[in-house]
N, C-alpha and C positions, 0 to 999 in steps of 0.2 A: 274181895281184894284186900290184900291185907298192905296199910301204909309201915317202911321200914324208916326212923327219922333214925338218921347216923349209923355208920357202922357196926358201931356197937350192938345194935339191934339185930341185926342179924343171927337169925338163926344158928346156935353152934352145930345141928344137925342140916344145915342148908344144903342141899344135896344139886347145885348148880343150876344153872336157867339159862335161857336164850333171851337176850337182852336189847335194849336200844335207849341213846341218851339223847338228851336237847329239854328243851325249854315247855315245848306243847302247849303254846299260848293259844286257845282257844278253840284246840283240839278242830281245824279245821280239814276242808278232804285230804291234805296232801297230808298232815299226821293221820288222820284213818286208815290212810294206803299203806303207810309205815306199819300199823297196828294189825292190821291185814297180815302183812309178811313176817312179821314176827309172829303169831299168832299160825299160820300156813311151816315155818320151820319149827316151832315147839310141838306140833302135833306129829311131824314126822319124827322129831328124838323123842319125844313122849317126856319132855321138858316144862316145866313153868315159866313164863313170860312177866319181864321186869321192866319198869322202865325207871332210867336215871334220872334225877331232876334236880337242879339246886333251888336253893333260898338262902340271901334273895337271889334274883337273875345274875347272869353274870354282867351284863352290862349295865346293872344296877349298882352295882358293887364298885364297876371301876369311874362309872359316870354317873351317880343317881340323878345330876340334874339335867341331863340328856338322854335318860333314858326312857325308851318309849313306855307311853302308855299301857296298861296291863290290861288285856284281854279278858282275861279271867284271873282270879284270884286264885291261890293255891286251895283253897274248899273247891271251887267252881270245877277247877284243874281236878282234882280228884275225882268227884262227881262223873266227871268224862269221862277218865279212865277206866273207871270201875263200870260203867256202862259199857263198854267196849271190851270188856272182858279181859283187861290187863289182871294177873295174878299178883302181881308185887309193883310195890310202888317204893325206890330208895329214894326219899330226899335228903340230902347229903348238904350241909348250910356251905356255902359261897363264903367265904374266910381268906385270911394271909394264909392259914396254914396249908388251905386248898390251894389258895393262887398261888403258893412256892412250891406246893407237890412237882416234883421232876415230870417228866412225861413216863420214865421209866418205872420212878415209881405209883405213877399212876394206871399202869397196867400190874405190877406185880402185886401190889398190896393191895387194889382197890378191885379190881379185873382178876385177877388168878386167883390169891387168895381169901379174899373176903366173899367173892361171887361164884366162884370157880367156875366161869365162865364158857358158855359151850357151841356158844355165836351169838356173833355182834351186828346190830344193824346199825349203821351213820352214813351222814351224806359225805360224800366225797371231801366234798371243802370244810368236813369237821376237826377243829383243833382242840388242841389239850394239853395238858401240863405247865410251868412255868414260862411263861413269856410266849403262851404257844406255843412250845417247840414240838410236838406231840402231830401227827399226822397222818391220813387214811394209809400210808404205806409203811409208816412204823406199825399201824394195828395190825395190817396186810403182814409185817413180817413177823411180827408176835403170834400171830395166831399160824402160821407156817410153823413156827420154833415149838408154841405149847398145845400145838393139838386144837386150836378152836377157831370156825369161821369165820369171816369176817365180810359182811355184804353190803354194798351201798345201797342209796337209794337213789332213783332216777328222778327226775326233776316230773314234778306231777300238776298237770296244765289243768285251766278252764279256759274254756272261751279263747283259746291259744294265747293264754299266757299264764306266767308259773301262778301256782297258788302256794299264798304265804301270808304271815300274819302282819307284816306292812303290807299288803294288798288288802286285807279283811279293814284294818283301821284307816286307811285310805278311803274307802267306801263309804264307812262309818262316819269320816267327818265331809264327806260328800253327799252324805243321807241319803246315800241308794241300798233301803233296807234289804230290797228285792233280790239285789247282787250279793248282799251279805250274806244272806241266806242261802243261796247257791251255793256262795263259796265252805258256808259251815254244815250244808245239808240241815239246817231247822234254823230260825230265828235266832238272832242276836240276844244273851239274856244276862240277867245278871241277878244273884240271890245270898239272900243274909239272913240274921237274926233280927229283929224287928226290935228296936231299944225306945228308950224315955227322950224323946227330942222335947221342944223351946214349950210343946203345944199350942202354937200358934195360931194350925189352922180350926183349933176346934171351936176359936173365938171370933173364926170370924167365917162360920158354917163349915168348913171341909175338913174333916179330919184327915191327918194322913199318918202312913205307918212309916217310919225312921226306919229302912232298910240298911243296915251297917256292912259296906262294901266293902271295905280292909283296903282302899285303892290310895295311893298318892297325886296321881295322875287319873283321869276320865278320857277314857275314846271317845264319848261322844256326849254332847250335852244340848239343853234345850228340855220341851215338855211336847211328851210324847203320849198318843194311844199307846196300852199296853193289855199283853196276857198277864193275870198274875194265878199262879197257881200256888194255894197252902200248904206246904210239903207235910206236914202231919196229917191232914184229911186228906188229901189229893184232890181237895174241890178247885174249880175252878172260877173267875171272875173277869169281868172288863174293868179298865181303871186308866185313871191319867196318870203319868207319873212324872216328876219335876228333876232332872239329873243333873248338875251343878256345885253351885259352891254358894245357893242363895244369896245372893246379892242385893236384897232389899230390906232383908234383917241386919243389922249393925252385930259385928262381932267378926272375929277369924276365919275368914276364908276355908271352908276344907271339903273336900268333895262328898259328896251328899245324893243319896235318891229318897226319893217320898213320892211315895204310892197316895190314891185314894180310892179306895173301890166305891166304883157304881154302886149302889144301892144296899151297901152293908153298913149294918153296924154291930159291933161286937169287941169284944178285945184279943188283940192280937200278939201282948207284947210276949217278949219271950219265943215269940215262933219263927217258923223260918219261911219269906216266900222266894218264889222264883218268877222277874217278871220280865216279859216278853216282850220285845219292843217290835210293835207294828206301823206305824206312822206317826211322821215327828209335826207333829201342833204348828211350834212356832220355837223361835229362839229363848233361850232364859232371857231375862231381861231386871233392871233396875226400878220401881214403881217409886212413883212419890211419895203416896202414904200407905197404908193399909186398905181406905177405900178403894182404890185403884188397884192395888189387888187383888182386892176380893175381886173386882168384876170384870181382873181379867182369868183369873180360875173361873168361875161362871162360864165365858167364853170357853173356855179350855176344855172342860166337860160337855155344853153342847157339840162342841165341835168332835170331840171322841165321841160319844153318842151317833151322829150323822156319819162319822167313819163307820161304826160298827154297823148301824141299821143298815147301810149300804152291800155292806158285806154279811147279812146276818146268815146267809148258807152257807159259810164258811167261819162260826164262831159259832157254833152251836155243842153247849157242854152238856 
């Protein structure tokens, strides 16, 4: 998969693609079905498959303090895509100069001539251009005018009801990992580069690895069992991990995972893991000193432990 950041980037030799835009927070079934039909029309024009994306969100841009929680970060985002066999990937930055693009010219300059465009997949109630004005039956008649498809998508259900990424983080802060999982086809996960934190816990026995999320906001928080897999070896591990804002170290608030692998020790910094969240311990919480913490990590680790042995036909790497 090769990532396009800005226009500019593009190919002067790009020789068109069948396409489809939005957000793809967290890449669950109902974007896979998406990925699916784009993927099913590129193979019959014998086309490359694109997907649109901004940064940041759009409703980051016009509300960042009401804007929901991020799914997946834009690595994470990518990650998916490129598993699922997207070819191109345009992230195009969310700006005034984007929010005032016309809708018109949002189809000629961005659609005809930058993409040359050869069909489009959007959901019916997708809008675009300045102030919204842009809509599934202006594409429907641009693509009448220059020659190029234009196909919705149907509302794509579990459990008879839509699936979407306020439905996924709905779960998430309801801690039915079970259902999340349905709803993403694998575990809830989240992964970074592993940096230099406070080292806190290695003085008071647990060391953990400072997983750097890029998040503003957390969908879910508390201390969880978890999968962690090294993405440079591809090994695997059990571990707890702590997902918050730490609240019992004195300092800035800011959202935060730390891992601790069961029975490793080595160094990690500089790598990248990806960790899996299976069942949630107990809530973050505020301790009084650091004895009181240490021995509610203690807790926290038995208690994953008793998760995993329970399940050990089912965690075996």
């Amino acid at each position: 998969m090769r990532l396009l950041r800005g226009l500019h980037n593009i190919p002067s030799d790009f020789g068109g693609c069948v396409a489809t835009i939005g957000n793809f927070d967290g890449l669950h079934l109902g974007h896979q079905n998406i990925l699916q039909s784009l993927r099913d029309v590129a193979d019959r024009l014998q086309m490359p498959t694109l997907v649109m994306l901004f940064e940041p969100q759009p409703r980051e841009f016009f509300a960042p303090e009401s804007a929901p929680a991020r799914l997946a970060n834009l690595r994470e985002k990518l990650q998916d895509l490129a598993a699922h066999g997207v070819d191109y990937v345009l992230c195009l930055p969310f700006n005034q100069a984007l929010r005032s693009m016309s809708a018109d010219a949002f189809i000629n300059d961005i659609l005809l001539a930058a993409l040359d465009i050869r069909h489009l997949i959007v959901g019916d109630d997708f809008r675009f251009g300045c102030d919204r004005s842009g809509d599934y039956s202006a594409l429907v008649a641009a693509g009448e005018l220059h020659g190029f498809g234009v196909q919705d998508t149907p509302t794509f259900e579990y459990d008879e009801e839509r699936v979407s990424s306020t439905r996924v983080r709905r779960e998430l802060v309801a801690n039915n990992l079970p259902r999340v999982a349905q709803l993403l086809g694998r575990d809830y996960r989240m992964s970074g580069r592993v940096a230099w934190g406070r080292q806190l816990g290695r003085t008071i026995g647990t060391p953990t690895a400072n997983v750097m999320i890029h998040r503003e906001q957390l969908p879910l928080h508390g201390v969880y069992a978890v999968h962690v897999t090294h993405e440079e070896s591809g090994e695997h591990y059990l571990a707890v991990a702590n997902v918050g804002v730490k609240p019992t170290v004195a300092g800035v608030p800011e959202p935060s995972l730390e891992v601790h692998l069961l029975g490793f020790s080595g160094n990690l910094y500089q790598q990248h893991l990806t960790v899996e969240f299976q069942h949630k311990i107990r809530d973050e919480q505020k301790f009084a000193d650091l004895t009181a913490l240490k021995n509610a990590i203690e807790n926290d680790k038995n208690a994953a432990r008793h998760f995993f042995a329970a399940r050990s036909n089912s965690f075996r790497f």
